[in-house]
C-alpha positions in Angstrom: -0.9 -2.0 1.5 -0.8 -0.8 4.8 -2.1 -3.2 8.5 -6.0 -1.8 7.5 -8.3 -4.8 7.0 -9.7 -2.6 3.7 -6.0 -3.2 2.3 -6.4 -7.1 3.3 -9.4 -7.1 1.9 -7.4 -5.5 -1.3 -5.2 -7.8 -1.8 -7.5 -11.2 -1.2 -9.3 -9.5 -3.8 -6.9 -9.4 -6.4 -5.6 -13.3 -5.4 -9.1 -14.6 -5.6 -9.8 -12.4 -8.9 -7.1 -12.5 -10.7 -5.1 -16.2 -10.0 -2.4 -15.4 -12.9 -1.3 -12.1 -12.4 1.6 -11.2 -11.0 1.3 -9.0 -8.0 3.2 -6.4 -6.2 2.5 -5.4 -2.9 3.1 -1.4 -1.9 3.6 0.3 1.3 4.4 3.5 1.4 6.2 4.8 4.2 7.0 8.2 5.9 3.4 9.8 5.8 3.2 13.2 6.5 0.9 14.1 9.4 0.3 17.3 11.0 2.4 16.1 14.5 5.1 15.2 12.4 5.0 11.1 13.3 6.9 8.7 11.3 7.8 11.5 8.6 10.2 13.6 11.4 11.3 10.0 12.9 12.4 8.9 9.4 14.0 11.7 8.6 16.5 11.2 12.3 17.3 7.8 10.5 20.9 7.1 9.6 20.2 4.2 6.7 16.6 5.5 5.9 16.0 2.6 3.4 16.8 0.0 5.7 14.5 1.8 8.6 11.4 2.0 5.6 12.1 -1.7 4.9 12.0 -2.5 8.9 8.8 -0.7 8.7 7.5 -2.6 5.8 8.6 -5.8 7.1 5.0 -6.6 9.0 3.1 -5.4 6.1 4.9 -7.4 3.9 4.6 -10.6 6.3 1.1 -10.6 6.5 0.9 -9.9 2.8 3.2 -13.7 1.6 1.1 -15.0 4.7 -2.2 -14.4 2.4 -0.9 -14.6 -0.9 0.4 -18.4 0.6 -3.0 -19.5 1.2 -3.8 -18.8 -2.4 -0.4 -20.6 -3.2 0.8 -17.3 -5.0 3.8 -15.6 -4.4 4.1 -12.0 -4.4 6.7 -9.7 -5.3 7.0 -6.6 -2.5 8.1 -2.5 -2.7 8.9 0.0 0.0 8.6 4.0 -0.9 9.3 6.5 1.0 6.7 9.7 0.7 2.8 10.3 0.2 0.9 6.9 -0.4 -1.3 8.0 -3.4 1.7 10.0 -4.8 3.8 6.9 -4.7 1.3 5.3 -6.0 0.8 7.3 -8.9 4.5 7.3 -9.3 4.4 3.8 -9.8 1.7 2.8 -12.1 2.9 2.8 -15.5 4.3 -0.6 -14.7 1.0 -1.9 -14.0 -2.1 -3.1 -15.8 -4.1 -2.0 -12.7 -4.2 -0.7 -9.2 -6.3 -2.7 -6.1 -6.9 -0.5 -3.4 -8.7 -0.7 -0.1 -11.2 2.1 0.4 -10.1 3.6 3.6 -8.2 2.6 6.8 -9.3 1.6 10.2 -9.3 4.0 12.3 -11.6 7.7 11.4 -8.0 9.7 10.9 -7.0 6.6 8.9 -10.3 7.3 6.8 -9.6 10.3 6.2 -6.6 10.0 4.9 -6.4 6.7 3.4 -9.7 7.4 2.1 -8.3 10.6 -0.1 -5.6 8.2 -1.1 -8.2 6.1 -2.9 -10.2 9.0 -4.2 -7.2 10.3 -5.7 -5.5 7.4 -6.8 -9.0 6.5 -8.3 -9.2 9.9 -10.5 -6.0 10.2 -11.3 -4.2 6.9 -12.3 -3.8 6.3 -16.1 -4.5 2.7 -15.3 -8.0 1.0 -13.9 -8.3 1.2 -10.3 -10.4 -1.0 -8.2 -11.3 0.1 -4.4 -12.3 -3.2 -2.7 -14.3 -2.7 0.5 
């Protein structure tokens, strides 16, 4: 999950769909980009889980804010890296992955959007892409 209203729309999915489950909320931080952005400021970081967890911590607020309203609490993860990768990386756990279809802004699209493509034909689990 990342501040795009496609993830929020993600994650009321699955808490309207599927009451009983239990649900982990991801954000994946340290995103490559081709200026460099929060990747090369992560890397200046002394404690660089505690700066991913700082940089979580919004996410993750507005996440138990929604997941409240549906009086369901939800378990959260940080990773560091590529958000489809991570992703990936962390399905086996999982009986399925909920995922918006694209950011909000047009680079957000772009790339957000190729995270859903790819997490949708690769995962060995089903993957739903709420819009």
């Amino acid at each position: 999950m990342d501040e795009s209203e496609m993830a929020q729309r993600a994650l009321v999915y699955a808490l309207e769909n599927h009451p009983d489950a239990e649900i982990t909320v991801l954000h994946v931080v340290g995103n490559p980009s081709p200026w460099g952005g929060e990747a090369t400021s992560l890397a200046l970081e002394e404690d660089l889980e505690g700066a991913a967890e700082e940089r979580a911590r919004a996410v993750f607020e507005n996440a138990r804010e929604l997941a409240a309203e549906y009086d369901v609490e939800i378990t959260t993860e940080v990773q560091l890296g590529h958000p489809a990768r991570a992703i990936l990386n962390s399905v086996d756990g999982f009986d399925a992955v909920v995922i918006g279809s694209h950011g909000g802004s047009v680079a957000d699209r772009l790339v957000v959007g190729n995270v859903a493509q790819r997490v949708f034909r690769q995962s060995p689990v089903p993957v739903i892409v709420a819009r």
